[in-house]
C-alpha positions in Angstrom: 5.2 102.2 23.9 8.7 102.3 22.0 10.2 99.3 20.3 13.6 99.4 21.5 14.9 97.9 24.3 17.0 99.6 26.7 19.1 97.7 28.7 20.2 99.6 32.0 20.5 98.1 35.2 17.6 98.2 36.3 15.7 96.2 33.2 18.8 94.2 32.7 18.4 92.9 36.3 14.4 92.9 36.2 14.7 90.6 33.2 17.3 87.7 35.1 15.6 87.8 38.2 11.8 87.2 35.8 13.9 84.5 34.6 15.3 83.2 37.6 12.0 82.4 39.5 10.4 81.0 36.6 14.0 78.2 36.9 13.8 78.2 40.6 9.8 77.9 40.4 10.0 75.0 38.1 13.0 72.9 40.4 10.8 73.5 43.1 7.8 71.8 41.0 9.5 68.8 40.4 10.7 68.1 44.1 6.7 68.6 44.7 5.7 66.2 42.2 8.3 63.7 43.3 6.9 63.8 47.1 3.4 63.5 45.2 2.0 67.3 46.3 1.3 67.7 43.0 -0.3 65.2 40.7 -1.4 64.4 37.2 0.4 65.6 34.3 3.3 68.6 35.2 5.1 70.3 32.0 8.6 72.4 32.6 9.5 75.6 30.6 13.4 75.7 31.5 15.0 76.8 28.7 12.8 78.7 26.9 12.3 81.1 30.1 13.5 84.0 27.6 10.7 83.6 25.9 7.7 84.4 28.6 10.2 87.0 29.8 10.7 89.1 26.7 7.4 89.0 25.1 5.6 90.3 28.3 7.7 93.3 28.2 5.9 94.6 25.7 2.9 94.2 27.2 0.3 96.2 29.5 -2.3 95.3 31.7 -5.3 96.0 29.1 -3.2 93.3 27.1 -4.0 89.2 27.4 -2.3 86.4 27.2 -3.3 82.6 25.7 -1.1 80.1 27.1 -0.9 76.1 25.9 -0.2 73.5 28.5 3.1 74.8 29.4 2.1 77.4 31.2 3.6 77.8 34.1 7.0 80.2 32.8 3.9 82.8 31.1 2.2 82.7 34.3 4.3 84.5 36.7 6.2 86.6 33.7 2.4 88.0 33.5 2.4 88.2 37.2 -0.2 85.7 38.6 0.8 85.5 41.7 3.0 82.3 42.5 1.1 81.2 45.5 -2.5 80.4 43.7 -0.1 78.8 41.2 1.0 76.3 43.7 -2.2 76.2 44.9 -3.8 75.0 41.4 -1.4 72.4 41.4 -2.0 71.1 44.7 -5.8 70.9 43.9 -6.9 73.4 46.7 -9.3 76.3 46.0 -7.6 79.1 46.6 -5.8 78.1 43.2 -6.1 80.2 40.3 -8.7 78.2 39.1 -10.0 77.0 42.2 -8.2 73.5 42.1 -10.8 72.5 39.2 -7.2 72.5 36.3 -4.2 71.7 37.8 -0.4 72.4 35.8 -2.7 72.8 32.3 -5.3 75.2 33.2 -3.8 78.1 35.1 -6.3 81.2 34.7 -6.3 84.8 36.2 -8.9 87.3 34.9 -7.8 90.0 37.0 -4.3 89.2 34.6 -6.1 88.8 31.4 -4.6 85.2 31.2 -6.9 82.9 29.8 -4.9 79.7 30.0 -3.3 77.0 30.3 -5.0 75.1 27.2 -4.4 71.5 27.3 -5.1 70.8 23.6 -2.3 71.4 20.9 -3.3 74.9 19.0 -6.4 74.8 21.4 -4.9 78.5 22.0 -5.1 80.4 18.9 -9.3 80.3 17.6 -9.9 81.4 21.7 -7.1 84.0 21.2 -8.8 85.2 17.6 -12.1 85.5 19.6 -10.4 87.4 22.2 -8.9 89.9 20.3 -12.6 90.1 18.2 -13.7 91.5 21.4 -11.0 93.7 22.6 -10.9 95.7 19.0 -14.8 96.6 19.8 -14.5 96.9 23.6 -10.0 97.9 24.4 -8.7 99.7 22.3 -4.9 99.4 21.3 -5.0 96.0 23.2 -3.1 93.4 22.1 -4.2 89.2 22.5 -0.7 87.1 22.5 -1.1 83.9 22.1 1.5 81.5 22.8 1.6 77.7 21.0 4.7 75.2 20.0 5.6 74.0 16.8 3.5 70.8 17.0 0.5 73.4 16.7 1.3 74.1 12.7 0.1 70.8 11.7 -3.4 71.7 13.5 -6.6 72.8 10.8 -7.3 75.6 13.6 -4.0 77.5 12.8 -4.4 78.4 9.2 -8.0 78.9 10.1 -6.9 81.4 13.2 -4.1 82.7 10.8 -6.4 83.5 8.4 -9.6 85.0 10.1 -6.5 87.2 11.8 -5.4 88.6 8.9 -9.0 89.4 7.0 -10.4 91.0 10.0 -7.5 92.7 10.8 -7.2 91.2 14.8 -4.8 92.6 17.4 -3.1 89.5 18.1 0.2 88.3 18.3 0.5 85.2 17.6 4.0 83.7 19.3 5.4 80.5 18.0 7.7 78.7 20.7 9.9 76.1 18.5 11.4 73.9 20.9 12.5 71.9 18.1 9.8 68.8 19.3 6.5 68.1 18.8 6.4 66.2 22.1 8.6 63.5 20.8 8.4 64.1 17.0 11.2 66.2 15.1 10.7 69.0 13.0 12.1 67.9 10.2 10.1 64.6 10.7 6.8 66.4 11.2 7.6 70.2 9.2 8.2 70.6 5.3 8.8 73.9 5.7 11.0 74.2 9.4 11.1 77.5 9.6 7.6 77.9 10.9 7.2 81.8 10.4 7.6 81.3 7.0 4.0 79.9 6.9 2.6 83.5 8.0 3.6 84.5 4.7 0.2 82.7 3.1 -2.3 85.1 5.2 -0.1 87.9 4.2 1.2 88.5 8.2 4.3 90.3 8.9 6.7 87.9 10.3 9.9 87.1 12.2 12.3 84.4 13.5 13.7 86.0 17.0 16.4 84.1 19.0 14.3 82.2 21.8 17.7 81.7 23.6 17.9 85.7 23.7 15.4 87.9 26.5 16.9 91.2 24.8 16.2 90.0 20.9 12.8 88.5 22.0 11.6 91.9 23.8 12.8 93.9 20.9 11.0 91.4 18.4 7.9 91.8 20.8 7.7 95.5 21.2 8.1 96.4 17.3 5.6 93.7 17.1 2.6 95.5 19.7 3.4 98.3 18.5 2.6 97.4 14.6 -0.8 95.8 16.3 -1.6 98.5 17.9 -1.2 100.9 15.2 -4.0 99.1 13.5 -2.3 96.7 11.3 -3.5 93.9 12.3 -1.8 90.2 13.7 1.9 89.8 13.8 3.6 86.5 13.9 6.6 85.6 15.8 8.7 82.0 15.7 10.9 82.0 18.7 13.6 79.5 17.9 13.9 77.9 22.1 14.7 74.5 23.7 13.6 72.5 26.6 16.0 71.5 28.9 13.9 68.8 30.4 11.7 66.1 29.3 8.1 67.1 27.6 6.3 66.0 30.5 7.1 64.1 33.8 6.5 60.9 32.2 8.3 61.3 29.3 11.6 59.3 28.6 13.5 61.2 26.3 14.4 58.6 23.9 13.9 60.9 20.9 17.0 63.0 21.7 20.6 62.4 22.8 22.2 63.9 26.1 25.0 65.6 23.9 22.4 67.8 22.0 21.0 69.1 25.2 23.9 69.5 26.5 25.0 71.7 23.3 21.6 73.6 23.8 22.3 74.4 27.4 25.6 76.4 26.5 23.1 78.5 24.7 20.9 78.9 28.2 19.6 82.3 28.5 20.2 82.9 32.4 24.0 82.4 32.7 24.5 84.4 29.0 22.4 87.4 30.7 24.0 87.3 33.8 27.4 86.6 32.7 27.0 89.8 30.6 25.4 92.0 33.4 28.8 91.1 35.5 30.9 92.2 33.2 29.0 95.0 32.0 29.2 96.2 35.9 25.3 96.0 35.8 25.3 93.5 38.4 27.3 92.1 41.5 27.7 89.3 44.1 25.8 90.7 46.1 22.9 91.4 44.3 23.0 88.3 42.8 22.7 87.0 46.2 20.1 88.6 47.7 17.8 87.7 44.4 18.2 84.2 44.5 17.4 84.9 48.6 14.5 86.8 47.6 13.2 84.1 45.1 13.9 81.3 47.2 11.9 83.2 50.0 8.4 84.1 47.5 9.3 80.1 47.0 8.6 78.8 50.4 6.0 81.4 51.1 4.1 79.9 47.6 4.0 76.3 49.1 3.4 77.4 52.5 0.1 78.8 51.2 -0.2 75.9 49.1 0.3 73.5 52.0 -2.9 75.9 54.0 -5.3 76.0 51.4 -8.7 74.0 51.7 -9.9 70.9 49.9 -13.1 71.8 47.9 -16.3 70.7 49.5 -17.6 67.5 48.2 -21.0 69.1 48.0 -19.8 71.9 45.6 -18.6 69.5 43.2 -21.3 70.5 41.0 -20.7 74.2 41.4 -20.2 76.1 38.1 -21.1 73.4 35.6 -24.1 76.0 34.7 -23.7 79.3 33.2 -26.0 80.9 35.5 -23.6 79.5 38.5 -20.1 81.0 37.4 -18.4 83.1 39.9 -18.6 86.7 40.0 
């Protein structure tokens, strides 16, 4: 697979309209959790929708994916399909996993997606132990694993770092820097802030990519898979992003003032890609149109199937608390 991007019509459009329904998708979640559809905890990727978007373009399907609890934007980049994702988050069992996670614990094995991990840096020892496998069992597959910021300041990273590096593991490991640590900043939490930097202690090649940018983050992620799978072992990328909304549903922002994300959204990554397909004659009206009609429509077909699914059983509550029991 090459390294470079090339941006025709075709990608150029493929990449705003990944974008799009991962921004639509998430709107869509809050009106849900507002009319209490969906319950518990519910964290929003708009912003850093670039990021999901342009690392899975490097990817293939004997590839997999770690996510963290904000997992909803890597989920349909990989391509699990939106209904079950609605579906988790409604509790019913024809979610991805079976109702049983919720927002934090989508899964898809037929994707290689392994989560929706709840804890912070939860992600990366699972991803090392993936990618142990697949360098027996895949070859030239490639484990990313995605984590924020807040993850550096976790034991497991410098211990997933380094078992990466001296066993030389297919994985890539993709830092999303939104800038907060929930509701700590960087500076308050970071000595060094430019978190790639710390890659530099296992000896891993490293790079800090534009987050903000699909085109710069799939170019970052292709030369990236394709050092991996030339045998060289974990790569490390720092995606410098933002989140437009609050860290969770519950979370009052008090950390950060409504002029800094408004600067941040001037940077958003879905008016700067469109506004340059326009004007590059690589996309018109019309087209826009009839994706945002296609979106909306994979939209109310999602909750639709959402709103049919069943209730699990009360009497297979207990199901798959065994080994022995685990579904085929």
């Amino acid at each position: 697979m090459s390294d470079k991007v090339h941006l025709d019509r075709d990608h150029g459009q493929h990449l705003l309209r990944e974008m799009l329904r991962i921004r639509r998708f998430e709107a869509k979640c809050v009106e849900l959790y507002q009319a209490q559809k969906i319950r518990g905890f519910l964290h929003l990727y708009d912003g850093e929708e670039a990021v999901a978007v342009g690392v899975m373009q490097a990817l293939d399907a004997r590839d997999a994916v770690v996510s963290t609890y904000r997992d909803h934007g890597h989920a349909l980049a990989r391509g699990v399909d939106m209904g079950s994702l609605v579906a988790e988050m409604y509790g019913k069992v024809e979610g991805c996993s079976r109702g049983r996670g919720g927002s934090m614990h989508f899964f898809d094995r037929a994707k290689r997606f392994y989560g929706g991990n709840a804890i912070v840096g939860g992600g990366l020892p699972l991803a090392v132990g993936i990618a142990l496998a697949d360098k027996e069992l895949r070859a030239g597959a490639v484990t990313v694993c995605f984590f924020g910021e807040g993850a550096a300041g976790e034991g497991e990273f410098h211990e997933s770092l380094n078992l990466a590096e001296l066993w030389k593991l297919p994985v890539l490991f993709v830092c999303e820097n939104n800038l907060y640590a929930m509701g700590v900043p960087l500076e308050e939490a970071e000595a060094e802030t430019d978190i790639y930097r710390k890659a530099a202690a296992y000896r891993t090649p490293a790079e800090k990519v534009d987050g903000m940018d699909p085109i710069a983050v799939e170019a970052a992620a292709r030369r990236a898979a394709a050092s991996i799978r030339s045998g060289n072992g974990p790569y490390f990328l720092e995606c410098r992003t933002y989140r437009f909304r609050a860290h969770s549903m519950f979370d009052a922002q008090l950390y950060r003032t409504k002029e800094e994300v408004e600067l941040w959204k001037k940077r958003d990554p879905l008016p700067r890609l469109q506004t340059w397909l326009v004007e590059n004659n690589m996309l018109s009206e019309e087209e826009l149109r009839r994706m945002e009609s296609e979106i909306d429509a994979e939209i109310v077909a999602a909750v639709a199937f959402a709103e049919a699914g069943q209730w699990e059983a009360i009497e297979d509550l207990e199901r798959f608390v065994l080994m022995d029991e685990a579904p085929e």
